[in-house]
GUNU-114867 format. One record per atom (N, C-alpha, C, O): residue in three letters; x negated, y negated, z. Coordinates in steps of 0.05 Angstrom, whole numbers, plus 32768, in hexadecimal, padded with zeros to 4 digits. Example, Ala and Ser with C-alpha at 12.3 -4.5 7.8 and 13.67 -1.06 7.14 Angstrom:
<pafis>
ala7EF88072809C
ala7F0A805A809C
ala7EF88042809C
ala7EE3804280A9
ser7EFF802D808E
ser7EEF8015808F
ser7EFE7FFF809D
ser7EF47FE980A1
</pafis>
This chain:
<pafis>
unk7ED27CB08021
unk7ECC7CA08038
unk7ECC7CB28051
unk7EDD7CC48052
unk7EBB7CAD8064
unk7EBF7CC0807B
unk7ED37CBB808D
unk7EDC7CA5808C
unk7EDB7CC9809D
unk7EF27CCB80B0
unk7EEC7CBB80CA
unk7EFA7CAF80DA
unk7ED07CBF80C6
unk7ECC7C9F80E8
unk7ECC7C8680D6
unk7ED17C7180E2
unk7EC97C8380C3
unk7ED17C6480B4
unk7EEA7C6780AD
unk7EE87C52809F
unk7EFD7C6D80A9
unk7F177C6E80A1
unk7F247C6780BC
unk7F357C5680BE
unk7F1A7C7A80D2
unk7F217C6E80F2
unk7F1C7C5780F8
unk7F2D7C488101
unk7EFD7C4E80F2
unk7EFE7C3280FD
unk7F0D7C2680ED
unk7F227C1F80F8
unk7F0B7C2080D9
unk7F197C0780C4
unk7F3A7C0A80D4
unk7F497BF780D8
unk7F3F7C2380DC
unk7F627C1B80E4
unk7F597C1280FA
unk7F5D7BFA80FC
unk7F4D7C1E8110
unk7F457C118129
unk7F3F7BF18128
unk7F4E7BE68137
unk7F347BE5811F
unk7F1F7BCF811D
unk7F3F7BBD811B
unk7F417BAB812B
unk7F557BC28109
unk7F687BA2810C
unk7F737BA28122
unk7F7C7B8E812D
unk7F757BBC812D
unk7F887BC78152
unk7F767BB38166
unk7F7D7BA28176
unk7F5C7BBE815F
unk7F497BAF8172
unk7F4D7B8C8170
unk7F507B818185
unk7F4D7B80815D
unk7F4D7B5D8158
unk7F697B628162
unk7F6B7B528174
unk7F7A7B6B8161
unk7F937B638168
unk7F997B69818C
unk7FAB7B62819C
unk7F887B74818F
unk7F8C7B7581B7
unk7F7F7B5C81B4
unk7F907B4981B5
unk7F657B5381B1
unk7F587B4081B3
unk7F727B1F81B1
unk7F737B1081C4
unk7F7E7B1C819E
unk7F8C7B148196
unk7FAC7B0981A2
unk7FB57AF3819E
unk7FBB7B2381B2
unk7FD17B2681B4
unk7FD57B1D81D8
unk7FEB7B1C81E3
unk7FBB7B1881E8
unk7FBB7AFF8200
unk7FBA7AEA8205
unk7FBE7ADC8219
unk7FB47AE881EC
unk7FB57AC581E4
unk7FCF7ABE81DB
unk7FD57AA781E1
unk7FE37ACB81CD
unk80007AC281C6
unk80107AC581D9
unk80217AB581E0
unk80097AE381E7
unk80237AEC8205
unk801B7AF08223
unk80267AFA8237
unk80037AE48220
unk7FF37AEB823D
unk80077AE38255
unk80087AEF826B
unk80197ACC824D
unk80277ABF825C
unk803E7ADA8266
unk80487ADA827C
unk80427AE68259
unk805F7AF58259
unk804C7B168259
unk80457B248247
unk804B7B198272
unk803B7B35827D
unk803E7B53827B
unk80307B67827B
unk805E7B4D827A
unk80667B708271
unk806C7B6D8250
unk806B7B838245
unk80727B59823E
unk80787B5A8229
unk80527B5B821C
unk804E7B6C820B
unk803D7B4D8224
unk80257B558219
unk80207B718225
unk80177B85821B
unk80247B6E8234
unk80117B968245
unk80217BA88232
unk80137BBA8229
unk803D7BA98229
unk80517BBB821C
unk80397BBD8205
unk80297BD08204
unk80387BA481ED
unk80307B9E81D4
unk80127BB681DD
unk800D7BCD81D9
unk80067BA181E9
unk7FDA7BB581E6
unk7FE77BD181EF
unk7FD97BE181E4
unk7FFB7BE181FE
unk80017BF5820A
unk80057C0781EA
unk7FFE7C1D81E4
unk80107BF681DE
unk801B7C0681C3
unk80097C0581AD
unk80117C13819B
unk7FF77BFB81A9
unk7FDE7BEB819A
unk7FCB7C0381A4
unk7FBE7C108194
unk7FCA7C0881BF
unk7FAF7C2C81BE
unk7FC07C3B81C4
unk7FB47C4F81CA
unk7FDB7C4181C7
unk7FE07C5481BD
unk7FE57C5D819F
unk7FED7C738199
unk7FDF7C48818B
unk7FE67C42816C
unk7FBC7C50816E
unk7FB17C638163
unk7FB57C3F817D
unk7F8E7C41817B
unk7F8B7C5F8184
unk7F7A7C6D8177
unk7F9A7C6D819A
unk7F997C8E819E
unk7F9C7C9D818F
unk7F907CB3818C
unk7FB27C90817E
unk7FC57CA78167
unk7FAF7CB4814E
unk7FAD7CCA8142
unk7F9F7C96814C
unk7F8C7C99813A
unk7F717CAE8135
unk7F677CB58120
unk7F6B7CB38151
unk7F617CCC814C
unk7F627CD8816E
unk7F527CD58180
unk7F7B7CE5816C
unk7F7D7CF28192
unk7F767D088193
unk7F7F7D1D818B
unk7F627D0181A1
unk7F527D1B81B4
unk7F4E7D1281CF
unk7F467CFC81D5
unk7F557D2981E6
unk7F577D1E81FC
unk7F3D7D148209
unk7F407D0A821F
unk7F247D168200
unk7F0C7CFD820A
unk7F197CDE8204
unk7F177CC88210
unk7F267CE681ED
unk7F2C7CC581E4
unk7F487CB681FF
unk7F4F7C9F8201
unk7F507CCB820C
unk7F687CC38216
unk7F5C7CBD8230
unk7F637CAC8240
unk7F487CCD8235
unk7F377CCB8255
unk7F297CB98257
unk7F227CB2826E
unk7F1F7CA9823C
unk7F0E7C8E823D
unk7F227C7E8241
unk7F207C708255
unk7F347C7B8234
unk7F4A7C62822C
unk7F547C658254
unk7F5B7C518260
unk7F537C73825A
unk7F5F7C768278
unk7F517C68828B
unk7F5A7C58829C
unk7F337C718286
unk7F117C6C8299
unk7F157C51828F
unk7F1B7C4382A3
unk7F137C44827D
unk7F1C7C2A8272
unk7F2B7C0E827E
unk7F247BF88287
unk7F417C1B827A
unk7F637C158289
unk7F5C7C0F829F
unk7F667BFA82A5
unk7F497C1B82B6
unk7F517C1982D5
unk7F2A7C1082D7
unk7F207C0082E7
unk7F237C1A82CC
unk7EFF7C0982DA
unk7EF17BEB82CE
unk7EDE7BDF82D9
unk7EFE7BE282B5
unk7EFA7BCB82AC
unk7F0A7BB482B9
unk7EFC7BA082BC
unk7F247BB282C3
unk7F367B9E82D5
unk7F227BA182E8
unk7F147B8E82EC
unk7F1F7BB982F8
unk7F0F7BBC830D
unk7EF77BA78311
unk7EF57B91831C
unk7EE57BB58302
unk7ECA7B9E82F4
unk7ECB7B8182F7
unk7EB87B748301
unk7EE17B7782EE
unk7EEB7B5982E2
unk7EFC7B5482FB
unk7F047B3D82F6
unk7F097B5E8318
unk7F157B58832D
unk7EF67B54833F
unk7EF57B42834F
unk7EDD7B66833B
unk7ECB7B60834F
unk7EBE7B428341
unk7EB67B308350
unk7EBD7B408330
unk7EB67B248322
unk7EC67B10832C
unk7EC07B038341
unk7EDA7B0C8320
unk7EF37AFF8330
unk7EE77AF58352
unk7EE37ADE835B
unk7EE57B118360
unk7EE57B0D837B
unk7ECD7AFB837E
unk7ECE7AEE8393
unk7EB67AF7836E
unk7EA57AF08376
unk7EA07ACF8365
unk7E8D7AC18361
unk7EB97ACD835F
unk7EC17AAE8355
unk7EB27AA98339
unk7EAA7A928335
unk7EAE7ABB8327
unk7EA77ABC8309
unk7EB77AAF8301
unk7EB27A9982F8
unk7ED07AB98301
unk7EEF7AA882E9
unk7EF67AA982F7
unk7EEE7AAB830F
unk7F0C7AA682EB
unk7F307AAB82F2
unk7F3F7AAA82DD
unk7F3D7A9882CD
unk7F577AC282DC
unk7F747ABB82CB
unk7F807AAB82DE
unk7F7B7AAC82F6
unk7F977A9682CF
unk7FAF7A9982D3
unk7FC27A9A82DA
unk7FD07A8B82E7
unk7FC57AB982D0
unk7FDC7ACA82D9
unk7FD47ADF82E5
unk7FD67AF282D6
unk7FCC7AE482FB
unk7FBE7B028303
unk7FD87B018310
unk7FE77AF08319
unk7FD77B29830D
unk7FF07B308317
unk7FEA7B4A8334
unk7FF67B518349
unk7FD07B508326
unk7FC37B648335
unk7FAA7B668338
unk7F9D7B6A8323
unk7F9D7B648350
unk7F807B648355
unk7F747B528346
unk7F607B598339
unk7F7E7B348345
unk7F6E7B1D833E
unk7F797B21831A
unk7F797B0C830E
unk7F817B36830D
unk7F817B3982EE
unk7FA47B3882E2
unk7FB87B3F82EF
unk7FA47B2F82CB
unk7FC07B3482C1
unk7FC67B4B82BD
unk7FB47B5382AE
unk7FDB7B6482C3
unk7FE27B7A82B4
unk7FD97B81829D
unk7FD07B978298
unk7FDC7B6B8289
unk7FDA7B6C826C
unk7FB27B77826F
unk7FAB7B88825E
unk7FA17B6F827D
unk7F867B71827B
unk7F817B98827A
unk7F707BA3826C
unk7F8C7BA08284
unk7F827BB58286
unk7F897BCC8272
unk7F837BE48272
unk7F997BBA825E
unk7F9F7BD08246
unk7F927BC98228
unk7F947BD68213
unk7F7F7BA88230
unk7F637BA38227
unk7F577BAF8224
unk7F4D7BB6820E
unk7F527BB7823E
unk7F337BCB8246
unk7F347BDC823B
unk7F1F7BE78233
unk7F537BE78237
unk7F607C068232
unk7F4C7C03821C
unk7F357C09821B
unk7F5C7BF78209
unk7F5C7BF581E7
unk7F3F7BE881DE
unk7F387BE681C7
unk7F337BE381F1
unk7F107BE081E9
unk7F027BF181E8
unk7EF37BF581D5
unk7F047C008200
unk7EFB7C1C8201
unk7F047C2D81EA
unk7EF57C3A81DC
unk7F177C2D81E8
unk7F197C3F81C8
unk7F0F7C3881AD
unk7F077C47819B
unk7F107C1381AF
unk7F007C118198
unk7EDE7C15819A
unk7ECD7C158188
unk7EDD7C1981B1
unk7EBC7C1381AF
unk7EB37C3981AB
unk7EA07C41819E
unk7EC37C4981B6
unk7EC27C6581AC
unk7EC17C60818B
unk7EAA7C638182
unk7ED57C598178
unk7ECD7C4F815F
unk7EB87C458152
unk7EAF7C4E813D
unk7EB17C338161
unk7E9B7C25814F
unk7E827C308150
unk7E707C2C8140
unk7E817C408165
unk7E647C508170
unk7E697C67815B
unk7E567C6A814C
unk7E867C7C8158
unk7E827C888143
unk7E7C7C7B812A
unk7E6C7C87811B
unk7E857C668121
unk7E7F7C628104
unk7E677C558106
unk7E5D7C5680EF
unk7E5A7C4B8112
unk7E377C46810A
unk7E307C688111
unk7E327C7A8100
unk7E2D7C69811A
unk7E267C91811C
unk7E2A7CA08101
unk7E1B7CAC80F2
unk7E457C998100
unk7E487CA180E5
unk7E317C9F80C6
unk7E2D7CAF80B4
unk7E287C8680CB
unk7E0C7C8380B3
unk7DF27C8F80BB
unk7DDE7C8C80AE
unk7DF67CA180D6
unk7DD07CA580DB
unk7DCA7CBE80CD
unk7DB37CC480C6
unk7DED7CD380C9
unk7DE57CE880C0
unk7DF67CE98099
unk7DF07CFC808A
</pafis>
């Protein structure tokens, strides 16, 4: 089996489980931000190279961003925003999306050659 499918398949339950883990603790903001905080660094471990650590970062701070100018312009709303219209917990979402979507782009890639 190749090494970008062996990545995603571990990546891919990390990923449903960020998806997942705002809906049980969204309420309780440093106990979910801790959990997805540990969930890409579990998603880093998996294959760390520092592009992977510079996306997960570009991630982290421009996707809340994104979703605070939405916000501003009366799209949604959380909740619980703690910062700039967003919960804490949101931005280690973004983190851990960004890394999966580095994944998934390698493993379809992975079948062209």
């Amino acid at each position: 089996m190749k090494k970008e499918v062996k990545k995603f398949i571990l990546t891919f339950p990390l990923a449903i489980f960020t998806l997942i883990v705002p809906s049980f603790l969204g309420n309780n903001q440093i106990l979910s931000s801790l959990v997805l905080f540990l969930a890409g660094l579990f998603m880093l471990s998996i294959d760390w190279r520092k592009k992977n650590l510079v996306f997960y970062l570009v991630m982290l701070i421009i996707g809340p961003i994104a979703e605070a100018f939405a916000i501003n312009f009366g799209a949604w709303t959380y909740t619980n925003p703690v910062f700039i219209g967003v919960p804490i917990w949101l931005f280690f979402v973004w983190g851990n999306a960004g890394l999966f979507v580095i994944k998934l782009k390698e493993f379809i890639f992975s079948f062209k050659s």
